[in-house]
C-alpha positions as CSV (number, residue, x, y, z in Angstrom):
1,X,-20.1,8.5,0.3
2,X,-17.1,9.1,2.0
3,X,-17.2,12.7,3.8
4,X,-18.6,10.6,6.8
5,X,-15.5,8.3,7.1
6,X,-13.3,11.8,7.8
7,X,-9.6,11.8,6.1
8,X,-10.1,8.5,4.4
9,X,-6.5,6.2,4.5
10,X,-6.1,6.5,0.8
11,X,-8.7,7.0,-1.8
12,X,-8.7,8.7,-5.7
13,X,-9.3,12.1,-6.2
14,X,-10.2,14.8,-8.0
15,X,-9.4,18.7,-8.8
16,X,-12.4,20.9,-10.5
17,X,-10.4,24.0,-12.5
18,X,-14.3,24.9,-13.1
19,X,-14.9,26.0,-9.1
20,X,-11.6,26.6,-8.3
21,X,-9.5,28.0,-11.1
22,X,-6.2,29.2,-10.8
23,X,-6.2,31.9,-7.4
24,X,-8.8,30.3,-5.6
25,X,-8.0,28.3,-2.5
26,X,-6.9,24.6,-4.0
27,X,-9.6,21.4,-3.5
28,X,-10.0,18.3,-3.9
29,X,-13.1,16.1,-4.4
30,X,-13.8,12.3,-4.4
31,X,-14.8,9.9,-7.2
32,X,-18.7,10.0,-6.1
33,X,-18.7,13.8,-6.6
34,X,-16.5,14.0,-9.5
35,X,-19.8,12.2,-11.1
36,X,-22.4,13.7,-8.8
37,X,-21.9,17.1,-9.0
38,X,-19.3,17.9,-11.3
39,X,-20.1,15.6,-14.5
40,X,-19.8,18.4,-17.2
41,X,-16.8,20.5,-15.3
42,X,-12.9,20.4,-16.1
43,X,-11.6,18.5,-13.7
44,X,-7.7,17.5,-12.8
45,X,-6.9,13.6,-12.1
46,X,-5.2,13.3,-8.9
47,X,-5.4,9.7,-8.7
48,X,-4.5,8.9,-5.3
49,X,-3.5,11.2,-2.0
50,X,-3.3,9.4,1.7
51,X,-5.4,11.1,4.8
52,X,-7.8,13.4,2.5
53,X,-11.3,14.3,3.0
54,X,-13.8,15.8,0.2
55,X,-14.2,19.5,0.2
56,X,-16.7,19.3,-2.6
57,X,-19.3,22.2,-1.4
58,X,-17.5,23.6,1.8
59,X,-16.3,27.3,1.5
60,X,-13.4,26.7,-1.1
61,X,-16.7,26.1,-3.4
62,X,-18.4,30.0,-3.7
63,X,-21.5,28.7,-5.8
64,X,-21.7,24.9,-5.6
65,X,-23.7,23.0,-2.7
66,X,-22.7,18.7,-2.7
67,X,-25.7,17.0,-4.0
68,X,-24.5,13.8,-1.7
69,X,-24.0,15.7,1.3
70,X,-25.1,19.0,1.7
71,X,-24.0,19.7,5.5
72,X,-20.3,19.8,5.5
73,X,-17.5,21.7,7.4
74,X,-16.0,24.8,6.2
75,X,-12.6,23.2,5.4
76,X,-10.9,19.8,6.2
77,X,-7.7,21.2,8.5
78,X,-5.9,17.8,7.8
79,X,-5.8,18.2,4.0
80,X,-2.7,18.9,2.3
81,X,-2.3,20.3,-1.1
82,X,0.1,21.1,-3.6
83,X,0.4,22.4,-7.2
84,X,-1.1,19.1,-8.2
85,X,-4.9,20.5,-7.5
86,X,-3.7,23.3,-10.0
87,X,-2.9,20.4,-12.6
88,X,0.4,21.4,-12.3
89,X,3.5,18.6,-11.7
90,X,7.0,18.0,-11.3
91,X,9.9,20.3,-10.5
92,X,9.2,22.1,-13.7
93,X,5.9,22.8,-12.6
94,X,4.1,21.8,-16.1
95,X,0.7,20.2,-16.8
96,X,0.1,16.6,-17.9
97,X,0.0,15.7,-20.8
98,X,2.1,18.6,-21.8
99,X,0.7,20.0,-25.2
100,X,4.7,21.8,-25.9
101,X,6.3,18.9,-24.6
102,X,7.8,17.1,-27.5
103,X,10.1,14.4,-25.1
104,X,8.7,11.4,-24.4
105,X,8.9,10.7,-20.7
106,X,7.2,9.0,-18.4
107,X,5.3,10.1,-15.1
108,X,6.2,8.5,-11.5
109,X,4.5,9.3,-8.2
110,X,6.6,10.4,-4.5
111,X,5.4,8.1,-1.8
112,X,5.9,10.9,0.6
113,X,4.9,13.7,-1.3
114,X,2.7,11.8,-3.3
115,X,4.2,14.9,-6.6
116,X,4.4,13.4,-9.9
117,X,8.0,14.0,-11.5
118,X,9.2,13.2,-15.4
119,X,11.7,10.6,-15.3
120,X,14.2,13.1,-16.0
121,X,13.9,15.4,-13.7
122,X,14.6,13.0,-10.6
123,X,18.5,13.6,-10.7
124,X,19.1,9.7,-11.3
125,X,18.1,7.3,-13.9
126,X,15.0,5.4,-13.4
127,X,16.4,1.6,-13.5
128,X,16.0,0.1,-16.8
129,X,14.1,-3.3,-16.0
130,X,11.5,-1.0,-14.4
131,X,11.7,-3.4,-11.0
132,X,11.5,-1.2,-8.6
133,X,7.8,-0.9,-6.3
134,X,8.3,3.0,-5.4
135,X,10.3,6.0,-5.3
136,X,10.9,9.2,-2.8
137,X,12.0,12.1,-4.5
138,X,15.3,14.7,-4.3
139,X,13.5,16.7,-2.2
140,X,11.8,14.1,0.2
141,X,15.5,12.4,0.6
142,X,16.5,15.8,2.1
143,X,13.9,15.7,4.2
144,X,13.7,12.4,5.5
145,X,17.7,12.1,5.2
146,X,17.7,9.0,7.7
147,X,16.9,7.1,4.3
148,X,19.7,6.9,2.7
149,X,21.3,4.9,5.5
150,X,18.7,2.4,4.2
151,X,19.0,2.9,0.8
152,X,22.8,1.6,0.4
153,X,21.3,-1.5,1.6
154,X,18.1,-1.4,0.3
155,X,17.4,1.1,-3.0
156,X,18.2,0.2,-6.6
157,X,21.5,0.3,-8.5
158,X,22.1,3.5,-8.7
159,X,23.1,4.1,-4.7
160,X,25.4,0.3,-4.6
161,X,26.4,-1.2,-1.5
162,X,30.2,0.6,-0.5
163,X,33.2,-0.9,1.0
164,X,35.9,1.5,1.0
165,X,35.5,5.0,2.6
166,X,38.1,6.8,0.6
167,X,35.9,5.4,-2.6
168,X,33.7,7.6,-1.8
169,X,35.2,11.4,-2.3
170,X,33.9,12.0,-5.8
171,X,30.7,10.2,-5.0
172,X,29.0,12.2,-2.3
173,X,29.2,12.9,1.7
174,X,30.7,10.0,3.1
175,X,29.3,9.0,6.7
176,X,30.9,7.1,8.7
177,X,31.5,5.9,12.2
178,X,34.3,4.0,13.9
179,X,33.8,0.2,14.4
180,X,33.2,-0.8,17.6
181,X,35.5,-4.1,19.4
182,X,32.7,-6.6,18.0
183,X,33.0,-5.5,15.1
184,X,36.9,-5.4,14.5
185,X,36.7,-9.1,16.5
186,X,34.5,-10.5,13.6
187,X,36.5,-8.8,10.9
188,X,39.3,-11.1,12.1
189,X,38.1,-14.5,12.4
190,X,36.6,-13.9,8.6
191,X,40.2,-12.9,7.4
192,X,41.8,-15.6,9.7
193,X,44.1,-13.4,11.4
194,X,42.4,-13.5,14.8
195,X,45.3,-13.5,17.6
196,X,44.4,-15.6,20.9
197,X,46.3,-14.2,24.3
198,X,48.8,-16.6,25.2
199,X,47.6,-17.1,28.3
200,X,44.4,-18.6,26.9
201,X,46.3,-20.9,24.3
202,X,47.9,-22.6,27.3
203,X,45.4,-24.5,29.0
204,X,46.1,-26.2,32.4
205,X,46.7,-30.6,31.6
206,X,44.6,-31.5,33.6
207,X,40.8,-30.0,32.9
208,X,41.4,-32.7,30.0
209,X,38.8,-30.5,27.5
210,X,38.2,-32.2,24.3
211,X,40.1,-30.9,21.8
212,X,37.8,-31.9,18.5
213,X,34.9,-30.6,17.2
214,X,33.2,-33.9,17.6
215,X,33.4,-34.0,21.7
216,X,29.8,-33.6,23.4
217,X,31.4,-30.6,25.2
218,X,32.0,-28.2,22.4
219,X,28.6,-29.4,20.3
220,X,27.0,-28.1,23.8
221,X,28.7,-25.3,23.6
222,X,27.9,-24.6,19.7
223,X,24.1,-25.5,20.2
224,X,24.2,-22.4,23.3
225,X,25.8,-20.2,21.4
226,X,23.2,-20.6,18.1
227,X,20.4,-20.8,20.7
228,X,22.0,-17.1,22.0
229,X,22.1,-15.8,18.8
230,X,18.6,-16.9,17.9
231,X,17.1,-15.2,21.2
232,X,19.4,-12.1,20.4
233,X,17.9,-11.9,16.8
234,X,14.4,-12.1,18.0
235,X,14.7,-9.8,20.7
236,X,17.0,-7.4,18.4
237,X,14.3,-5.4,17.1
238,X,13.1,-4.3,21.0
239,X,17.0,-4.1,22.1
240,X,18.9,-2.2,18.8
241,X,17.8,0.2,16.6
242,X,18.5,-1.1,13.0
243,X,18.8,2.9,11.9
244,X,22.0,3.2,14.3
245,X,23.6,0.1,13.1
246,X,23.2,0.9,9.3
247,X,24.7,4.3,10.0
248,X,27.7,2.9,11.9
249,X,28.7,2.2,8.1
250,X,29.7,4.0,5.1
251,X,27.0,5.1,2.4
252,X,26.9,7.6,0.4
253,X,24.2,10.4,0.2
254,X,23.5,12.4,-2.6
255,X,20.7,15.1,-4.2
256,X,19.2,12.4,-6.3
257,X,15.4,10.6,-6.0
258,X,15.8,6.9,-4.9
259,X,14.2,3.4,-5.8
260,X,12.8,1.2,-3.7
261,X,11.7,-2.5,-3.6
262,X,8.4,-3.9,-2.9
263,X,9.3,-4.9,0.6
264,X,11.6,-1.9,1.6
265,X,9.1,-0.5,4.3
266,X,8.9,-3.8,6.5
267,X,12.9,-3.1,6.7
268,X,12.4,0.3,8.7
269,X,13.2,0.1,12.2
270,X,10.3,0.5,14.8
271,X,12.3,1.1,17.9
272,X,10.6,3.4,19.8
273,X,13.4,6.4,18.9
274,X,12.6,6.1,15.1
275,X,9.0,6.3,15.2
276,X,9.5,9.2,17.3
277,X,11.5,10.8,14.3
278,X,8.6,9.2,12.0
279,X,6.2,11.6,14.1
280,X,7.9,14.3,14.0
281,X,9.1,14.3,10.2
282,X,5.1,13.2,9.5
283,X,6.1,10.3,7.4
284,X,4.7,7.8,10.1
285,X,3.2,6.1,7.1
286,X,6.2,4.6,5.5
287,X,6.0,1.5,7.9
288,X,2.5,0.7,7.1
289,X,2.8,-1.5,4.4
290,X,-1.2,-1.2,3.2
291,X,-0.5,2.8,2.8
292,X,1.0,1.8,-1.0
293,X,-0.5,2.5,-4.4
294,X,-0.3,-1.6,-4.8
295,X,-2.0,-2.4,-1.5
296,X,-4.7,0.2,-2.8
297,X,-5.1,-1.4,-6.2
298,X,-5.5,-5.0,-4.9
299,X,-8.1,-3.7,-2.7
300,X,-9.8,-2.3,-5.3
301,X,-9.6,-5.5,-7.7
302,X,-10.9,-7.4,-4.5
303,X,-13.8,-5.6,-4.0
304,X,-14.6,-5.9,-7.5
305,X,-14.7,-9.5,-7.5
306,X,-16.8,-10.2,-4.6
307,X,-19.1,-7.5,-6.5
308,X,-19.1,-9.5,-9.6
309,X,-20.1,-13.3,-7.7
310,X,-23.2,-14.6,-8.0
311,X,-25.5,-14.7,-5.4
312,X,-27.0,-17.8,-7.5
313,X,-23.5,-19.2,-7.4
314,X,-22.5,-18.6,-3.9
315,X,-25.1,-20.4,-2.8
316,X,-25.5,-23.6,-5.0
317,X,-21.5,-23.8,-3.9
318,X,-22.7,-24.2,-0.4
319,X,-25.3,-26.7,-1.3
320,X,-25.1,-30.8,-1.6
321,X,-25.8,-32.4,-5.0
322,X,-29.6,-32.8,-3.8
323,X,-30.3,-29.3,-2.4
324,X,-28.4,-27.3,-6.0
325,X,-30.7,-30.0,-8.3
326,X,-33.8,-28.7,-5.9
327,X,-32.7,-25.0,-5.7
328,X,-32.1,-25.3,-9.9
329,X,-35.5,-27.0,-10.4
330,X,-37.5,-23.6,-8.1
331,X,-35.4,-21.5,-9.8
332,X,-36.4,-22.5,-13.4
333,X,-40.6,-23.1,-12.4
334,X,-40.1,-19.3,-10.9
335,X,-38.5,-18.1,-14.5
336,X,-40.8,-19.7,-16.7
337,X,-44.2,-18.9,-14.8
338,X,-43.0,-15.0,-14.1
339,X,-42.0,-14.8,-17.8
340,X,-45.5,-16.2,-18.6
341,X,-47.2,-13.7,-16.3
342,X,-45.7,-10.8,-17.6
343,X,-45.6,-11.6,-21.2
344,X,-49.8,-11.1,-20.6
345,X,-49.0,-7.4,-19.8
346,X,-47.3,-6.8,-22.9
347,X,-49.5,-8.3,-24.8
348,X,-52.2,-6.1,-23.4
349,X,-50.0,-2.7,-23.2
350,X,-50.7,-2.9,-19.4
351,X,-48.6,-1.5,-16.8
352,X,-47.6,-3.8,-14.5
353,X,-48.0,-2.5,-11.1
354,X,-46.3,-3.3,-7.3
355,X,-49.7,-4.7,-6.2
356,X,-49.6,-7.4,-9.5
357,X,-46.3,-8.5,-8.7
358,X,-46.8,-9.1,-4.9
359,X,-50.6,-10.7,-6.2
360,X,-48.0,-13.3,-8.7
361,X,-45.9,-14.3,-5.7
362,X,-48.6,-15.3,-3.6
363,X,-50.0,-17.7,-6.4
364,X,-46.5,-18.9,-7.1
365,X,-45.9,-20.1,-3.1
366,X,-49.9,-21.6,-3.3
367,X,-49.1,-23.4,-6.4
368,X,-45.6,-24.5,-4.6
369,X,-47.4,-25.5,-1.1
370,X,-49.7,-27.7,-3.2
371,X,-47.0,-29.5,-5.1
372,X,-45.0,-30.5,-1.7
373,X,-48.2,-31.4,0.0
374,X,-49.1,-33.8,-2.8
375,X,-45.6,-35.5,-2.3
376,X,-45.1,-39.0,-1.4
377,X,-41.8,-39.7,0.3
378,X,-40.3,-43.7,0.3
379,X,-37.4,-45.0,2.0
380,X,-36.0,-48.4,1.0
């Protein structure tokens, strides 16, 4: 039952055409009541929304009380809905599957909006190879614009890292922002044409400074300088903002959806400016890594597994050879003797009541005292 948990992180849902058809306030219900109290109504998949809570039997349901929950809320002010909990998706607007829909396309999910969109209707090509972990939409890019200074360094083909401004004209809008002295310093010692003031070249006889690299006096000075950049590198994230330096470059925006990899969120900067902007755009989940579909889904198959052990197993794994060949040898007397015992009730056409089971267990832990007490232990 989740109702009590409030606006669970992320969990799949549900939309019931039956209560609330087409004009009637949207809603969305949770796995437990899709089966609970709507087993033989239409209902919409949603598969997954973020931050939703059931309203299955609140006042957007007219006839309908929750059977797992009676007393609920009137509504659940943090829910968000869209044309999904109409089973409608996409730009077009159009349910899925699509009965006059002859074009075979497939369906991906917003991370922001969390819409469903035909591959088509994105404005860019899904890549080929499929390798991509998630994708914001046209409309989401324009609202969370600060993106696409991310995505020409992080996003799929389709948006390629640029190098030349005037490249860019029949591209898109074209940012950029002038380099700054470190910058144009760096850009010369890679091409080699880095000019030293005279003055410097020059140096005064008689300091007597090494003039290899293999002098104690420069190596010092290299092993500072990598030690600087290290601490400069850890400490950039608390100093910079890593939005400001990707827009000091050129990249291109355009009205398209985007691609992302699966480790594009852990690249967003966290300086305390951009999750400002997070806040106020509400898209503070995109630097939680565990808010994805996958991070959901490998919950799920956890959870699963540690449902499907043993409790047999997990405890003969925490056992010595001695204690499992004990544990084995109860476990088998208790089988046979309770098949036994009840196999006398079916023969008889008996019901077999609370009283004759707790009257077998008693006789079972007699007959077991009796066995250990008889015992005889040796040491040699």
């Amino acid at each position: 039952r989740c109702f009590p948990q409030g606006a669970v992180k992320r969990q799949a849902l549900y939309a019931c055409s039956t209560c609330t058809p087409p004009g009637a306030e949207p809603a969305g219900i949770c796995l437990a009541c899709s089966y609970e109290c709507h087993g033989t109504h239409r209902l919409f998949e949603l598969y997954t929304k973020r931050n939703f809570r059931c309203d299955c039997g609140n006042s957007k349901f007219k006839n309908l009380q929750c059977k797992l929950l009676p007393e609920k809320g009137r509504v659940n002010s943090g829910n968000k809905y869209n044309d999904n909990f109409y089973g409608l998706y996409c730009t077009c607007k159009r349910p899925y599957p699509d009965p006059e829909d002859e074009i075979p396309d497939e369906m991906i999910q917003c991370i922001v909006c969390e819409d469903w969109f035909h591959g088509r209707h994105l404005g860019a090509v899904p890549p080929e190879s499929g390798d991509f972990h998630e994708m914001v939409c046209q409309a989401c890019m324009n609202h969370c614009p600060f993106l696409w200074a991310y995505a020409s360094q992080l996003a799929g083909k389709e948006i390629p890292p640029l190098t030349k401004a005037n490249s860019l004209e029949d591209e898109g809008i074209v940012l950029k922002v002038e380099e700054s002295e470190e910058q144009k310093k760096e850009i010369k010692k890679e091409t080699g044409v880095e000019h030293h003031d005279t003055k410097e070249e020059k140096q005064p006889e008689q300091f007597n400074e090494p003039s290899t690299s293999s002098g104690p006096a420069c190596y010092c000075s290299k092993f500072l300088q990598k030690f600087c950049v290290e601490i400069a590198e850890t400490t950039s994230e608390f100093s910079f903002c890593k939005l400001k330096e990707l827009q000091s470059k050129p990249f291109v925006k355009k009205d398209t959806a985007t691609f992302w990899p699966s480790n594009w969120r852990s690249k967003l900067c966290t300086c305390e400016d951009c999750l400002k902007m997070y806040s106020e755009l509400e898209v503070q989940f995109l630097t939680d890594e565990c808010d994805t579909v996958l991070a959901y889904e490998n919950k799920g198959t956890s959870d699963q597994e540690t449902e499907r052990r043993d409790p047999l197993m997990d405890t003969l794994n925490s056992m010595n050879r001695v204690q499992q060949v004990e544990l084995i040898c109860e476990y088998n007397d208790l089988k046979t003797e309770l098949t036994d015992y009840l196999r006398r009730f079916a023969d008889e056409g008996t019901v077999v009541k609370r009283e004759d089971i707790q009257h077998f267990f008693e006789e079972f832990q007699s007959r077991k005292r009796r066995r250990t007490n008889r015992m005889q232990y040796y040491c040699s």
